[in-house]
N, C-alpha and C positions, 0 to 999 in steps of 0.2 A: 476424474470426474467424467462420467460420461454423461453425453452431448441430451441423450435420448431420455436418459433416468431425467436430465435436470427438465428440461421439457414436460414430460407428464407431470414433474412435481409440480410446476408453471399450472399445468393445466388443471391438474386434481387439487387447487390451493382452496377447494370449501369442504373437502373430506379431508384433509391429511393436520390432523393435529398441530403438529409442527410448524406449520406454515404461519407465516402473518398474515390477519385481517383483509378481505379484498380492500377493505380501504386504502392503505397502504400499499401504493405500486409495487414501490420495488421491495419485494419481501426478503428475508434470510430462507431462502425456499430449501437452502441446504444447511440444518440447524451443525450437523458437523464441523461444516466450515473447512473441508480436505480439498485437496486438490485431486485427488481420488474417487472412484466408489465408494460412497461410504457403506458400510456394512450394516449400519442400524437404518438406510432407511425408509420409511413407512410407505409400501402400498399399497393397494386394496387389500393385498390377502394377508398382509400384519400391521394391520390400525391397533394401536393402544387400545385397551379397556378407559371404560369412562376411571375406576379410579386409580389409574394408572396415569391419566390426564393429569388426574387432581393431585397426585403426592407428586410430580416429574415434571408437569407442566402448568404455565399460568394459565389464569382466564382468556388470556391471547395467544396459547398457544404457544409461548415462548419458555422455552428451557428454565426452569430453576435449577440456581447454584445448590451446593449442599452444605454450605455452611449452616449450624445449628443455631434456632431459633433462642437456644438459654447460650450463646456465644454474646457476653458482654462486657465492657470493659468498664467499666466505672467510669463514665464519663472523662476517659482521659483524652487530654487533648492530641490530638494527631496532626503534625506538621508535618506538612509534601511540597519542597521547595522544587519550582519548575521554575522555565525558561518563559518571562512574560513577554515574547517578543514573535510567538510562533504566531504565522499567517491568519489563523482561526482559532478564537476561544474555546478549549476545550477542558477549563479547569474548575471555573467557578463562575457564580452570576450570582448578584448583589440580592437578588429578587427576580419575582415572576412579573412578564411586561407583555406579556399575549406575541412574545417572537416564539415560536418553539419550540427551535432551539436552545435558546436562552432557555425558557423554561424547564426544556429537559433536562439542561444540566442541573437548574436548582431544584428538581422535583429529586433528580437522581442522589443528589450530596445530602439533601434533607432524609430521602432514603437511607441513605447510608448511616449518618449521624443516629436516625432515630434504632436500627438494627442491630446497630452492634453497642450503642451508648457512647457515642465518641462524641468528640469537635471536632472539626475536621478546620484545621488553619493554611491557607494558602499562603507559601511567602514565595515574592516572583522576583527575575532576575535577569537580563539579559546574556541572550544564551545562542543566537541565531549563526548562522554560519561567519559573520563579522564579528563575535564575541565569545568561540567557543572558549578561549583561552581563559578569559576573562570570567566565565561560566566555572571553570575548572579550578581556579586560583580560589573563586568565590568560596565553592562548596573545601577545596583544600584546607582555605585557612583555619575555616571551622571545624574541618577534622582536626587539624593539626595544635588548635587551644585547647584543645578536648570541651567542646562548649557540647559536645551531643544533641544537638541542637534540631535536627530532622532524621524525618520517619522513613520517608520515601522522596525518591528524586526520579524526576519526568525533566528528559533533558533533548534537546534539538538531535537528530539519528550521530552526526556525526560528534555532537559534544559527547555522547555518551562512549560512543568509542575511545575518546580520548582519554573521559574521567577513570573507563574500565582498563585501560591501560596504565593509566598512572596509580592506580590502587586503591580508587576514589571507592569504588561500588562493591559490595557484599556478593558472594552466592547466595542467591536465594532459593536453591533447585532443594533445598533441604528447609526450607520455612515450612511450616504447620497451616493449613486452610487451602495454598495456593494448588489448583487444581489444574493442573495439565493437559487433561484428555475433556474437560472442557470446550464448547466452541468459540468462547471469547478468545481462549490463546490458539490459535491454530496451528495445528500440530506440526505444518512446515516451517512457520518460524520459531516454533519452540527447537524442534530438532535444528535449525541451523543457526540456533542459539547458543547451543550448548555448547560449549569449550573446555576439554578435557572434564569432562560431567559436572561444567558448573554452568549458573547462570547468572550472569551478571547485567543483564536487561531482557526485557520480552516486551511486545507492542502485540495489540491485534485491536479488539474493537474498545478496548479502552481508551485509544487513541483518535478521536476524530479525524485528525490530520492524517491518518491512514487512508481514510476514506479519500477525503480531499485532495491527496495526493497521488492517489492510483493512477497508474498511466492506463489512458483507453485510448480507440481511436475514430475523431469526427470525423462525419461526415457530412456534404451537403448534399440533398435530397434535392432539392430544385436540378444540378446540375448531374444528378445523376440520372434522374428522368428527362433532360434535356441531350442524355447524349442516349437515352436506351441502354442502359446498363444493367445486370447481371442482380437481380437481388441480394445484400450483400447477409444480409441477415438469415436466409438461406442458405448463403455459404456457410455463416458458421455456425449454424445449426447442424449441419451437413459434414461439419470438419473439415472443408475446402476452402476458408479465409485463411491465404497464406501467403507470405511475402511475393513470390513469383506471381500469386491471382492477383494480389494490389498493385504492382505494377504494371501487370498486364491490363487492368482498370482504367487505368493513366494513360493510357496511349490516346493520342488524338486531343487531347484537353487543352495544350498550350496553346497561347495567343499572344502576341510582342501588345500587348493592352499599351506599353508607354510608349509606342515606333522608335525604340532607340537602336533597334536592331542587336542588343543584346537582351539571353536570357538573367531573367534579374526581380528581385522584387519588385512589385507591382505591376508583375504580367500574371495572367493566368495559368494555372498549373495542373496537373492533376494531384501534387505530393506539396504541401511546405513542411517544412522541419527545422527547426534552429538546432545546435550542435549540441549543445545537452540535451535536448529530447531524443538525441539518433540511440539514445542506452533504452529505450524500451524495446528498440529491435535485436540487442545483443541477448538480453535478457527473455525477449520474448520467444527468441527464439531455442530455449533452454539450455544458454551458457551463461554460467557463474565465473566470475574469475576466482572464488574461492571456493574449494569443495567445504564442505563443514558439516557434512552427514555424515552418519555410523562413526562417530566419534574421530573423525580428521579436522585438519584444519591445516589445508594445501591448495596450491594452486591449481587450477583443475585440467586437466591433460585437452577436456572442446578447448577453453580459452587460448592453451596455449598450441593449439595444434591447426589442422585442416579445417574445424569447422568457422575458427572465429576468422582464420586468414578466407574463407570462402565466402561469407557474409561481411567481411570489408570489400571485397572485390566486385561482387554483388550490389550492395550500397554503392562505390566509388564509381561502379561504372555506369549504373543508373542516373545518377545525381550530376555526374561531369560528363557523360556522353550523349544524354537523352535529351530533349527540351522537358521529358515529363514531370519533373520533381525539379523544386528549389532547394538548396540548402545555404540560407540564410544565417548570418552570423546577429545578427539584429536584435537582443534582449528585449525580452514581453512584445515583440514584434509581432511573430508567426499567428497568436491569437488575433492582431489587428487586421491581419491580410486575410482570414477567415471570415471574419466578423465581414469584410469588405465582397468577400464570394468570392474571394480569387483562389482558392483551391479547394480539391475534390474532397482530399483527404488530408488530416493533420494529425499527428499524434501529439496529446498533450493529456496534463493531469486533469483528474473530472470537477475539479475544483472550476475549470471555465465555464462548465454549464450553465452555473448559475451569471455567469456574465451573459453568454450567447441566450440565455433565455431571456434576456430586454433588449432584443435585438430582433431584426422579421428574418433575421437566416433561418430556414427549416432545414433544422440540420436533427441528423441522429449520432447515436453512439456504438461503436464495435469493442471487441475487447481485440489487443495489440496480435496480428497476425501469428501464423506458426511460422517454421522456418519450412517446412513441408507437410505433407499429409501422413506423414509417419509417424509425427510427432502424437503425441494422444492429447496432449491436456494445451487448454489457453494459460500463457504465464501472463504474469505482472508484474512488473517491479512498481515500486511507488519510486515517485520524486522522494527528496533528502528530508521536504518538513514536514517531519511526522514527528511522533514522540516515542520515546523508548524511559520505560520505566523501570525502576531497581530500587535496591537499598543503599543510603550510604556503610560505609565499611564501619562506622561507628554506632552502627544500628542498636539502641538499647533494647528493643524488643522485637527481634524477626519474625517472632510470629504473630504479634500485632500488625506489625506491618503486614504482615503476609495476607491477615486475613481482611484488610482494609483494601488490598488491591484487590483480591477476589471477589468483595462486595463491588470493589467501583467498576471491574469488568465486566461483571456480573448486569449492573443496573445500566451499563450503560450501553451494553446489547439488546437490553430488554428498553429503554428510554430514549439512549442521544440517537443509537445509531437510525432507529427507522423515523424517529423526526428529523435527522440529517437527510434522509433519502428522498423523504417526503417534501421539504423545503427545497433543497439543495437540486434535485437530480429528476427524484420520477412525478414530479408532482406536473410536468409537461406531455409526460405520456402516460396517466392516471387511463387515457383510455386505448394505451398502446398497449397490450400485454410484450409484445415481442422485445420490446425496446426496453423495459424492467427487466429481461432475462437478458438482454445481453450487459448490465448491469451487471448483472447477477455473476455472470462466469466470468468476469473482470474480478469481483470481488472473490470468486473461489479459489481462482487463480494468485494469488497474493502472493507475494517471496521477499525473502530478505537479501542481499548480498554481502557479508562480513567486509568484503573489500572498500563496500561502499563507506560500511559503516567505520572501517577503521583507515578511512582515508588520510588522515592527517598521518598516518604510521606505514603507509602501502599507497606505491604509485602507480601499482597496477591499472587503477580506474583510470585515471586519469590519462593514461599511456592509451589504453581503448578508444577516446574522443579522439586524443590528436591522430590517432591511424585512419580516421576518417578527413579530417582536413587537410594532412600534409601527405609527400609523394612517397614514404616510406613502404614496401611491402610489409605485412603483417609479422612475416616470419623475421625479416629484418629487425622489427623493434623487438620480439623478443628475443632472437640472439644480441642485442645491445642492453637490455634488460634485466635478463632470467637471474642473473648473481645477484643482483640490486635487492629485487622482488623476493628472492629467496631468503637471503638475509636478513631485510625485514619482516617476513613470516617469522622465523626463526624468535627474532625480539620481540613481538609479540608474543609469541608462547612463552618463551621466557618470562614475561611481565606478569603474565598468569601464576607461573608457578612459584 
């Protein structure tokens, strides 16, 4: 993606087809959905024809699927067993009650139902990172009576790794309808899906909790104008928001707020971070612990090499030699010491907006720093509660299913997500435009990590956090590691085959 295309498409959002409604802040201003250039898209000198609009796009402008208007199924029922435990509703609504979210989902499911002729049955189950097992046993036993009992399964990121390891999930890369080059599925987590050419889940805007969980990074405006600081939204418009400028931001911010004469929560800082949030800056700065592109699926030579030992030493010496950053071990903390003014910058998922927006913090949003200026694109990882979606392995009709998910990706790109945006995130800066595009490249930015995902089978992730809390060199843990990690790769693919 570059910085510039996405900007004028910001700008040009009353000529450019594509684009959402000014009403809606934060628009899909890149219908692609790449972390690239995309190739199709529209500027002044290649505007669609009007009816090129009309067979390709809605009256808003938003992308139609191509699933066929005589595609119906006799009213059969369709049962999609999910995890009823995930942070945010994002499966069903009883009825319309004037939230809008709510509503978009029962506008979107009634959509659904009435296009293709289906029911659409919701059965839920706890599934959250306390219950993946229990998640996994669930859907097993029902494979294992042969009850064929569900269509599709939406399962917590890391339940889904586990069901797909155990044999729970279907390839679905070969189902009828499901459309790939779509912008619902984005094509980097479709490619870093895929395993040995199958797929056995895909997330993108089917998933609200995608949204909600995107790591970006706060800021507060009061204290940035308080110290004269560098416009930071400039910077990454610019390509110059990058870990070394965010630190270099931080200098001079601290203050012993408690006089205990240590540095500690509840002083002032320029950085807080609690220890799970420190994986936006691994990721942000584009190292995977698994490669899983051009059909691999290995550990990836940044993680294990110079770059990832460079950005620990980096992080450790900032956080433990500076006053300017806290690294707080404090759970749901880091957002209270925010909310309080005590630092510049936090990284955390955009899910908090909506908390910090009943709050008088005038705070904005960045998307997560590069690792330098050479880097080209903003990355993202999301936090864990998002949803990943598949077939069970007992799947009576793959291609029903298949084409029931394309419908719900489909409606709910064109429904939840820009009422998500709208409530949830830009509906604060409806008169910011800048502040909707930084938004914007957070969300273009989007990645999956397989490590992540198949954490309960790989301790690689895991290994990455404690390199930041404890006294180990980087290179150290993975020469105590690398056989462990390998191994496990190994039985994972195995489990596939």
């Amino acid at each position: 993606m570059k910085y510039q295309n996405l900007f004028r498409l910001v700008c040009l959002i009353l000529t450019v087809v594509l684009l959402l409604p000014a009403a809606i802040a934060c628009a899909e201003t890149d219908p692609t959905n790449e972390t690239t250039a995309p190739a199709d898209t529209k500027t002044p000198e290649a505007v669609v024809t009007e009816a090129e609009t009309t067979s390709i796009y809605d009256e808003e402008g938003y992308l139609k699927d191509s699933l066929s208007p005589e595609l119906k199924f006799g009213n059969n029922e369709v049962v999609v067993l999910h995890w009823n435990d995930a942070d945010y509703e994002e499966f069903f609504a009883e009825g319309s009650n004037g939230e809008i979210v709510n509503d978009a989902l029962y506008e979107r499911n009634c959509a659904i139902e009435e296009r293709l002729d289906i029911q659409l049955k919701f059965v839920g189950t706890a599934g959250d990172t306390n219950n993946e097992s229990a998640f996994a046993s669930f859907l097993g036993n029902s494979i294992s009576t042969g009850e064929k009992a569900y269509d599709i399964v939406s399962a917590y990121s890391y339940t889904a790794g586990l069901c797909a390891v155990e044999g729970l999930l279907a390839d679905m890369s070969k189902a009828a309808h499901l459309d790939f080059e779509k912008p619902w599925w984005p094509s980097n987590l479709v490619e870093q899906s895929t395993i040995n050419d199958k797929i056995y889940f895909l997330s993108g805007d089917i998933s609200a909790n995608v949204i909600y969980a995107m790591y970006v990074t706060f800021f507060n405006k009061e204290m940035l104008k308080e110290f004269q600081l560098e416009d930071p939204f400039k910077l990454v418009q610019d390509g110059k928001w990058t870990l070394d400028k965010q630190f270099e931001l931080c200098k001079g911010i601290y203050s012993d707020l408690n006089s205990n004469g240590t540095k500690d929560p509840g002083d002032r800082a320029g950085l807080y971070v609690y220890t799970l949030h420190l994986d936006a800056y691994l990721w942000g700065s584009d190292v995977f612990i698994v490669d899983s592109t051009d059909g691999k699926f290995e550990l990836s030579e940044d993680f294990l090499g110079e770059k990832t030992y460079s950005l620990q030493q980096k992080l450790k010496g900032f956080l433990e030699s500076t006053d300017d950053g806290i690294h707080h071990t404090i759970k749901d903390g880091q957002h209270k010491f925010f909310g309080e003014k005590l630092a510049l910058f936090m990284p955390e998922r955009c899910h908090r907006a909506i908390e910090f927006s009943e709050t008088d913090v005038d705070f904005g949003v960045l998307p997560v720093p590069k690792y330098d200026e050479s880097q080209q694109d903003y990355i993202t990882i999301m936090g864990n509660t998002f949803s990943l979606y598949g077939m069970p392995s007992d799947v009576v009709d793959p291609d029903l299913s298949g084409a029931v998910l394309e419908c719900m990706a489909s409606e709910s790109y064109r429904t939840v997500i820009p009422a998500l945006y709208e409530r949830s995130f830009q509906y604060r800066y409806s008169k910011e435009e800048v502040s909707a595009q930084m938004f914007d490249i957070a969300k273009s930015g989007v990645v999956f990590d397989m490590a992540r995902i198949f954490s309960n089978s790989l301790g690689a992730y895991k290994a990455w956090q404690g390199a930041i809390r404890y006294p180990n060199a980087w290179t150290t843990t993975v020469q105590m590691e690398l056989r462990m990690w390998s191994n496990q790769i190994t039985k994972i693919l195995e489990s596939f085959n």
